[in-house]
TORMI-936057 format. One record per residue (C-alpha): residue in three letters; x, y, z negated. Coordinates in Angstrom, 1 decimal, padded with zeros to 4 digits. Layout:
<pts>
+------+--------+--------+--------+
: code :      u :      v :      w :
+------+--------+--------+--------+
:  ALA :      X :      Y :      Z :
...
+------+--------+--------+--------+
</pts>
This chain:
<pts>
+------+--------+--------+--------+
: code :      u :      v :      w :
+------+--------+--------+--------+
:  UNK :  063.5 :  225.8 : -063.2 :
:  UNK :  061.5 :  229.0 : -063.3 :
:  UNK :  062.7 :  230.1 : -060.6 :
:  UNK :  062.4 :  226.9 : -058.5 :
:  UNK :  058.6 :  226.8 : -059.3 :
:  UNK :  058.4 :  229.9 : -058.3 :
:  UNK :  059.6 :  229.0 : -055.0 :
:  UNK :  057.2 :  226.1 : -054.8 :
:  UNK :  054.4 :  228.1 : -055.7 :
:  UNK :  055.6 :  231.3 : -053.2 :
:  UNK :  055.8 :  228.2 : -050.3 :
:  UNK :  052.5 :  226.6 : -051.3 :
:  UNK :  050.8 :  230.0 : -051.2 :
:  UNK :  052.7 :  230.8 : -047.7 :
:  UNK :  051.5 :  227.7 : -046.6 :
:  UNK :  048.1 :  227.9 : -047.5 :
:  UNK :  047.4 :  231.4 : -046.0 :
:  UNK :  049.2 :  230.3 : -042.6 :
:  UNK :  046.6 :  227.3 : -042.7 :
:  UNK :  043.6 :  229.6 : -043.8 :
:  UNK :  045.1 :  232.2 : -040.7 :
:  UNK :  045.3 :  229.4 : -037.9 :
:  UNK :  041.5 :  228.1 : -039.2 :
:  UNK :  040.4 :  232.0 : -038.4 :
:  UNK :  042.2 :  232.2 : -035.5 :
:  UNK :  041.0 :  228.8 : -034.5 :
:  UNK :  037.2 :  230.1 : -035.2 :
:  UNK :  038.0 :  233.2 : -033.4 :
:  UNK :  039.0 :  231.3 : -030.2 :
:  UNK :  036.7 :  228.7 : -030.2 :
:  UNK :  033.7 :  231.4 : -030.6 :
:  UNK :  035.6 :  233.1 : -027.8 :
:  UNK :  035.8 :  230.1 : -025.1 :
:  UNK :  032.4 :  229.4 : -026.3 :
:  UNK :  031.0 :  232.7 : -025.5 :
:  UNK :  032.9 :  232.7 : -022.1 :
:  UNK :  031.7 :  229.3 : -021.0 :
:  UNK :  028.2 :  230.4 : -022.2 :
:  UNK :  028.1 :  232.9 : -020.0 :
:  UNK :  029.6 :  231.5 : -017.0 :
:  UNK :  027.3 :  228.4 : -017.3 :
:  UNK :  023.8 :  231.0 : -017.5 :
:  UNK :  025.6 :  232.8 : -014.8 :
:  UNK :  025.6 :  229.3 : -012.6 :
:  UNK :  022.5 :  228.3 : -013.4 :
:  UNK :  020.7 :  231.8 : -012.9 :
:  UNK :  022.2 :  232.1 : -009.1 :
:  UNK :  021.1 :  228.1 : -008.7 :
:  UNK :  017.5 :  229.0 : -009.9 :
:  UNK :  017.7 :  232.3 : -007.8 :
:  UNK :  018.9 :  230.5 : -004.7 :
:  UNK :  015.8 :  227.7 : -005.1 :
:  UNK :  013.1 :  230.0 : -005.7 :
:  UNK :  014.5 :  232.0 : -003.0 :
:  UNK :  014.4 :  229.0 : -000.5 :
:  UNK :  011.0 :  228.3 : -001.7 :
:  UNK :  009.3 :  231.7 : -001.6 :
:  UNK :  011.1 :  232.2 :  002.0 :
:  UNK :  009.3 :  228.2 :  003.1 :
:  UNK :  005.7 :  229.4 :  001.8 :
:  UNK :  006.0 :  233.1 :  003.5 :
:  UNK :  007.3 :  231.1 :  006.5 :
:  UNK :  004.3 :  228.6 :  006.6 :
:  UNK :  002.4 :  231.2 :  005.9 :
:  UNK :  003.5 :  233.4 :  008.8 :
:  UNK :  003.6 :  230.6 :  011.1 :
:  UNK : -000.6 :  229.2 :  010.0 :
:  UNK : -001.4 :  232.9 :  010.6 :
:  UNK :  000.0 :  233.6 :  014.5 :
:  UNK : -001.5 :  230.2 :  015.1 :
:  UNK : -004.7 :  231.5 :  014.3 :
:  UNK : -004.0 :  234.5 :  016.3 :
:  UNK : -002.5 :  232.7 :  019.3 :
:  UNK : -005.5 :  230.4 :  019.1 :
:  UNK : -008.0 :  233.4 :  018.8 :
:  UNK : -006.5 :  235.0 :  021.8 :
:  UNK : -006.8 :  232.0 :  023.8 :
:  UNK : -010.3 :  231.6 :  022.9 :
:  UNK : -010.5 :  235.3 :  024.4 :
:  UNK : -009.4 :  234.7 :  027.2 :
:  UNK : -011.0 :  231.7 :  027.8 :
:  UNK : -014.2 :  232.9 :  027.0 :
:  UNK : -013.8 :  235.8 :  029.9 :
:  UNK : -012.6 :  233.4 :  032.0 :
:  UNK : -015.6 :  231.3 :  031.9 :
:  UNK : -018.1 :  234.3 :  031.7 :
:  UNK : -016.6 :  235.8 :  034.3 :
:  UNK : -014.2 :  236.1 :  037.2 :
:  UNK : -011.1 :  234.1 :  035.8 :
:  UNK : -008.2 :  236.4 :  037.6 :
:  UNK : -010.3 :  239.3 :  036.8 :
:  UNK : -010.4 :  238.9 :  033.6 :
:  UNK : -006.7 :  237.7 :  033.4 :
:  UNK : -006.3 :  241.5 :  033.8 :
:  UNK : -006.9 :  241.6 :  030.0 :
:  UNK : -004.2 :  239.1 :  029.1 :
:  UNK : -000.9 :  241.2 :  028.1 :
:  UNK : -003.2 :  243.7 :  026.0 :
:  UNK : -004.9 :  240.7 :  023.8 :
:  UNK : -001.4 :  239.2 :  023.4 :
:  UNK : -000.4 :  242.0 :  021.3 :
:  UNK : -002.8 :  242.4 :  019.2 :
:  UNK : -001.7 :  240.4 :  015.8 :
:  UNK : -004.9 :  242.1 :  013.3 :
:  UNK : -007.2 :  239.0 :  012.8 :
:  UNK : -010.4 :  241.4 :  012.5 :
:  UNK : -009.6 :  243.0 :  016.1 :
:  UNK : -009.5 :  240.1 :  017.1 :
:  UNK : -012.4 :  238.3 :  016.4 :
:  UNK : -014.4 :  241.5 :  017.0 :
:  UNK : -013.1 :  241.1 :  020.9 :
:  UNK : -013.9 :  237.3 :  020.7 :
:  UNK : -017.2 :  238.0 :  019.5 :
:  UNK : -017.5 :  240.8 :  022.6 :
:  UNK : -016.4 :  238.4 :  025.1 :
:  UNK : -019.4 :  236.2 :  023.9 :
:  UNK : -021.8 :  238.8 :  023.8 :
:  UNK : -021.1 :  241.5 :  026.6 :
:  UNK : -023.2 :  241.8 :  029.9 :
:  UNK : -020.0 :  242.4 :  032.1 :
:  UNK : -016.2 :  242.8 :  031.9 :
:  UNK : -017.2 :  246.6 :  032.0 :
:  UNK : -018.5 :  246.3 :  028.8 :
:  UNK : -015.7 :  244.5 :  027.4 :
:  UNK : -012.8 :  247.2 :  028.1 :
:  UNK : -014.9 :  249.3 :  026.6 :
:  UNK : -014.6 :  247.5 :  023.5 :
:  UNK : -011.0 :  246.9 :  024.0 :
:  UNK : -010.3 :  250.4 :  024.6 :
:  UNK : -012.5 :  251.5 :  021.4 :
:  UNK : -010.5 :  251.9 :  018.3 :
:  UNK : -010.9 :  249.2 :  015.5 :
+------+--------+--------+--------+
</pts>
């Protein structure tokens, strides 16, 4: 009978440490698949944030881009007009590819203001040929 509970009690224990081992491993690969899924799902939602704020940043410095070579085209028109109507209109057409390039808002609002203010087309390439 000694020997039988013996037995008992040698199975018992073996059964209680293979439950206490599967709990720990159970623990083990729950904090595992919990880790993993942590970091895929930070991983996802960092490239989704990354993505939007990369859409919107590229939107603004597009609208932005596109307000300020509006303001440039329309300067340069106002330019030109301004010559055109001060002066001989295919004369001072002559200026036309030169303005077009210049994309510096000071330069050119400096050359509007010259196109208002200059006695003669003369006076104008001067300060179209003068550094800014």
């Amino acid at each position: 009978m000694d020997a039988i509970m013996r037995e008992s009690s040698f199975a018992q224990y073996l059964k209680e440490q293979g439950v206490k081992q599967g709990i720990e491993q159970g623990i083990e690969q729950g904090i595992e698949q919990g880790i993993e899924q942590g970091i895929e799902q930070g991983i996802e939602q960092g490239i989704e944030q990354g993505i939007e704020q990369g859409i919107e940043q590229g939107i603004e410095q597009g609208i932005e881009q596109g307000i300020e070579q509006g303001i440039e085209q329309g300067i340069q028109e106002s330019i030109r007009e301004a010559l055109a109507v001060r002066f001989d209109a295919g004369v001072a057409g002559q200026f036309a590819d030169r303005i077009a390039v210049i994309d510096d808002l000071q330069r050119l609002k400096q050359l509007l203001h010259a196109a208002v203010q200059v006695n003669n087309l003369a006076a104008f390439q001067r300060v179209l040929d003068a550094e800014a």
